[in-house]
N, C-alpha and C positions, 0 to 999 in steps of 0.2 A: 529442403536444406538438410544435409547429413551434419552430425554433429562431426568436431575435432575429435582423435585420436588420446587426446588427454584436454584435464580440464582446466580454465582459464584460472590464474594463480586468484583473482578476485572473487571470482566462484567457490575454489577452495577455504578461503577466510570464514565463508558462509557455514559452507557444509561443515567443518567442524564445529561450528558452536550448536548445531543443529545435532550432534552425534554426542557431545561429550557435555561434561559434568562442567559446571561455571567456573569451579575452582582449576581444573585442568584445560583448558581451553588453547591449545594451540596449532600453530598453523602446519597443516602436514606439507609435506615434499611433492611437489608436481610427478606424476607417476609417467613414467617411463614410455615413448610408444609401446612396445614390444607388451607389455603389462598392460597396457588400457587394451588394445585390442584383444588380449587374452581375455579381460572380464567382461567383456561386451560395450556397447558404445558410450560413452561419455562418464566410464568407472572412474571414482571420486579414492584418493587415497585414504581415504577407511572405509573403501569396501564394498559403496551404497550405489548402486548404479541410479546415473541420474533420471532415470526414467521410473523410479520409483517417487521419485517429489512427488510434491500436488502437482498440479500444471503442468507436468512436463511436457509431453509430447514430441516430437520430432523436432530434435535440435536444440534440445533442453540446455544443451552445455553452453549453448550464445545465448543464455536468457537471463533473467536478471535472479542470482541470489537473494536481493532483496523482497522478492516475490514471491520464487519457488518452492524457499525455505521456511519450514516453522518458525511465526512469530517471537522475535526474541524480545526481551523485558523492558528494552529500554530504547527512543528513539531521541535523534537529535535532527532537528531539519534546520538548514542554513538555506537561506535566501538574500541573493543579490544581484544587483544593476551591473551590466557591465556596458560602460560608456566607451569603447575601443572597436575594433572591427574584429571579424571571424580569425585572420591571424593569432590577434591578441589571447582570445577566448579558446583558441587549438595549445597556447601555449599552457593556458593554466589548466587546460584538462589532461596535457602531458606533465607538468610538476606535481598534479594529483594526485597521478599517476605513480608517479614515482615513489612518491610519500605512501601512498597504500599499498606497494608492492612491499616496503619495508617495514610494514606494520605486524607485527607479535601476533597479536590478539584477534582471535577469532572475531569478525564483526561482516553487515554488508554493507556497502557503497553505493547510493542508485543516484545515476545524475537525468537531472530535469533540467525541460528548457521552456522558458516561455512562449506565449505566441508575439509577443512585438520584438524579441531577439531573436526569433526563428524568420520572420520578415525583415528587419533591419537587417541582420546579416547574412541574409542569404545558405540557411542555412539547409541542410536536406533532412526534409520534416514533409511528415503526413500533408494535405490541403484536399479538403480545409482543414483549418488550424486556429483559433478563435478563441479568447475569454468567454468565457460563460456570461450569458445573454442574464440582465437582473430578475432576481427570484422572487416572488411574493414572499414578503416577512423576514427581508434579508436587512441585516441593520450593522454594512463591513465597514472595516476600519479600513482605507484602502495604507496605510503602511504596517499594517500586518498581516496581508496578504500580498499575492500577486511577485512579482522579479522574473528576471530577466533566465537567472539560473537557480536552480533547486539543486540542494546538495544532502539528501535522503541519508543518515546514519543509524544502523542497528545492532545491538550487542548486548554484553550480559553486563556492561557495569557504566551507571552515568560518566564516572569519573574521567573513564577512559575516553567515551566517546567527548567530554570537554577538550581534553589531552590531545584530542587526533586533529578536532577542530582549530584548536592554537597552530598544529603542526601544516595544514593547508591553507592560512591565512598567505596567501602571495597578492602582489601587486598586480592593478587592471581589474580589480572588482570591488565594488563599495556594496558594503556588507547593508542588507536592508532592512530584515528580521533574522529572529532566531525564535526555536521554541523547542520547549523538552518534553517528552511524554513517556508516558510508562504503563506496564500491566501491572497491574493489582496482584499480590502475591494469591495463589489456588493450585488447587493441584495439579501437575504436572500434567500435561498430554491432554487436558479440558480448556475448553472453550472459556476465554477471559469475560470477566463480568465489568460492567460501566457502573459509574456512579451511580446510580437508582439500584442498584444490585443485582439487575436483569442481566443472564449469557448475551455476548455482542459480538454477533457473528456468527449466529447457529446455518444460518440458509447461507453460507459461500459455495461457491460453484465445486463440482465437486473433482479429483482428478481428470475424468476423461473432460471436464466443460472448458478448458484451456480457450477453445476455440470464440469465448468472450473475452478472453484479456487480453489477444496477440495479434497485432497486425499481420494479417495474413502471407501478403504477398508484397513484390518490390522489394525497394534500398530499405523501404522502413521494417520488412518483415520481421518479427522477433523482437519488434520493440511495442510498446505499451504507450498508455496516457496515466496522469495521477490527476484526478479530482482530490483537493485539499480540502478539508471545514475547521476551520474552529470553531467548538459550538458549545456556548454556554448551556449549563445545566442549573436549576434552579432543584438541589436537590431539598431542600426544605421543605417546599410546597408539595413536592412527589410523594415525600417523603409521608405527610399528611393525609393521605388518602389509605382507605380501609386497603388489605391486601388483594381483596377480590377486584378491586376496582382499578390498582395497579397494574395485573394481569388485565383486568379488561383492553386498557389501553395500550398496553403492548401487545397481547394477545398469543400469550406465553405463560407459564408457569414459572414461578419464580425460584423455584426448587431446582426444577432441573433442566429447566428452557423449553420443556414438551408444548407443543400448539395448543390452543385450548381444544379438547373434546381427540388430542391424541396421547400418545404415551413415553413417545422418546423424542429426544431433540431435533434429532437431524432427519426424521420425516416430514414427507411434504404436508403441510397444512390441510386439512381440507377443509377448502371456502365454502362449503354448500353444505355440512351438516349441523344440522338443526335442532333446538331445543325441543321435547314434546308443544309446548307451547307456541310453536313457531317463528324463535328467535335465533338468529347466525350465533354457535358458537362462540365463532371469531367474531367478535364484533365489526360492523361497517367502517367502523373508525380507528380499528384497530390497526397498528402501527403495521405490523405483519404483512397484513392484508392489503395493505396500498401498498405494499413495496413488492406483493410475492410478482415474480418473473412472469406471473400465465399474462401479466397486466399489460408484459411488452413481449410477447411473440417467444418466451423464455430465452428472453438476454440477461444475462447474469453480469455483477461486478463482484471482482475480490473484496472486500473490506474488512482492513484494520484499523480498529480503533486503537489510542492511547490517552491514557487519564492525564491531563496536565492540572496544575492547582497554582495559581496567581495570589495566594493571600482572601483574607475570608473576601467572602460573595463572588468571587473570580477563578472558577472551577469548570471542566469540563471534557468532552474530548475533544482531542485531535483524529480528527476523522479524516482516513485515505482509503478510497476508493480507486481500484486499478482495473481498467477498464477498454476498449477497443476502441470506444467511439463515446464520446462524453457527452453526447446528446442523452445518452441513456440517462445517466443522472440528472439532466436536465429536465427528463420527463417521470420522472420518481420525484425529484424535489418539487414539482408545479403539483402531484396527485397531495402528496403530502401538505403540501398549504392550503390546497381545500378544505380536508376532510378529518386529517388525521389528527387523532386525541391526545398525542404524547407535545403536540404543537408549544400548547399554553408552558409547557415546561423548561423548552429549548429556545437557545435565542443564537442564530449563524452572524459571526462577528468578524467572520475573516476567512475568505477565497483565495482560489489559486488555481490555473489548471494547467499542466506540465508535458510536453512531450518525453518519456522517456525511450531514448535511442537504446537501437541492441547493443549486448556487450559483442566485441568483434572476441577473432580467435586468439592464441595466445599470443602473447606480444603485442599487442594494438593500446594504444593509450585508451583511459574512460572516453566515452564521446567518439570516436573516429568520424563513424559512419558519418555525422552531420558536416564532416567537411569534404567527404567525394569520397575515392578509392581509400583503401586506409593505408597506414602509414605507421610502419614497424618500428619499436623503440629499441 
């Protein structure tokens, strides 16, 4: 798939807050054909050719902002029922539409769809297509998970994204949850730290590993899946343990996220070196360790986390997982219920798994793709 000649205006919302300062953040001007194809394929109007994102790959510009781009600070996920047929559901993806074309404020947009809305209405989605089969030591609320539509919001300031939310409320969807998350303030350009204070997200795929997040081929090529968690963290009891032993169980350094027995974060672990004594490093139990990629053929998932806080004892992240095929998580979250030591800590209170369809080319409402040929606004 060749990317468009200029890049899609909901792409553009992204890539600015990804380029400029929180306080200056806004939306640049659709660049010109004549101009995009001078700075190479899918040039962004400040500058940054989209093939320098993470993930980009070929056709970067039909792909989701809300993925490609550096995590922004604040997340808003809306989820809901909708009880109407595909017509109804193409209408509110075109008023979305509309509302985020006329939005100021650098932010991104990523719409989800569930699996029993993707069946009920017939909609054009990966198959199979399925809820996540029940997890060992999963204890969900089923209405704070799960819906029909997933409506993914990121940006630099909560308020705003409250403000955007008000302004998409239309009629034909009953609102089902909602939930706010956020990065912990640190320094710019590093790897966000979770409630325990450990780096979250050291091991993400790295640019060229695109080829685990994107549906390869077909109607659905260029679009994704989002695995959701809500996952209580019991930071008290974590908190209680000697420092050494906290790294044991993650199996990291909690200075600067190094593997145990390496030096810097973003090299690969090595599972096989050994104490003089003849003990793993990485410990057997170590969180790392059951999740590192050699465990599944090296299938990678993106993952962002975000801190959300419910009032005392009701803390934790929001964990998204973007991913190709969500059996992957499904066999990282069954290793982890065996073995893994960070277990006793964590408690999964709330699911979801989402198709996300490609963004189409300029002019195409959020969503097209899931109704057939698309259809220019």
């Amino acid at each position: 798939m060749q990317p468009p000649t200029s890049t899609p205006r909901r792409a553009l919302l992204g890539a600015a807050a990804a380029l400029a300062a929180a306080a200056a953040f806004r939306r640049p001007a659709r660049p010109a054909p004549a101009a995009a194809d001078a700075a190479g394929p899918s040039a962004d109007a400040a500058g940054v050719s989209a093939g320098t994102h993470p993930y980009a790959g070929a056709g970067a510009a039909l792909r989701h902002p809300g993925l490609v781009l550096p995590q922004l600070p604040h997340l808003l996920l809306l989820a809901y029922d909708t009880p109407g047929a595909a017509a109804e559901l193409r209408e509110v993806c075109e008023r979305w539409s509309a509302v985020l074309d006329r939005e100021r404020t650098a932010l991104t947009a990523t719409l989800g769809i569930g699996p029993a809305a993707a069946g009920r209405l017939g909609l054009v989605t990966p198959v199979p297509f399925a809820d996540l089969p029940p997890l060992p030591g999963d204890r969900l609320d089923p209405a704070l998970g799960g819906g029909d539509v997933l409506l993914q919001l990121t940006g630099a300031c909560a308020q705003r994204l409250d403000a955007l939310a008000a302004a998409l409320e239309v009629p034909g969807l009953v609102p089902r949850w909602r939930r706010h998350g956020y990065v912990p303030a640190g320094p710019a350009g590093q790897t966000p730290r979770n409630l325990f204070g450990f780096k979250d997200g050291s091991a993400n795929p790295g640019p060229a590993e695109g080829q685990w997040i994107w549906l390869p081929s077909g109607p659905c090529a260029g679009g994704s899946f989002l695995v959701h968690r809500r996952i209580a963290m019991d930071t008290t009891a974590f908190a209680a343990l000697p420092p050494e032993r906290q790294e044991a169980v993650v199996g990291r350094r909690r200075t600067d996220g190094s593997p145990l027995g390496g030096t810097r974060e973003h090299e690969d672990p090595d599972l096989y070196a050994k104490t003089p004594e003849g003990r793993y490093l990485i410990p057997a139990t170590a969180h790392i360790r059951l999740t590192n990629s050699r465990l599944d053929g090296g299938a990678r998932m993106l993952r962002r986390g975000y801190t959300y806080t419910d009032g005392p004892g009701e803390q934790g992240l929001l964990f998204c997982a973007y991913l190709r095929d969500p059996a992957l998580f499904v066999r990282v979250q069954e290793r982890l219920a065996q073995r893994d030591a960070l277990t006793p800590f964590v408690e999964h209170r709330a699911s979801g798994v989402y198709y996300l369809p490609p963004p189409g080319p300029p002019g195409t409402a959020l969503g097209a793709s899931l109704f057939g040929p698309a259809r220019y606004l």
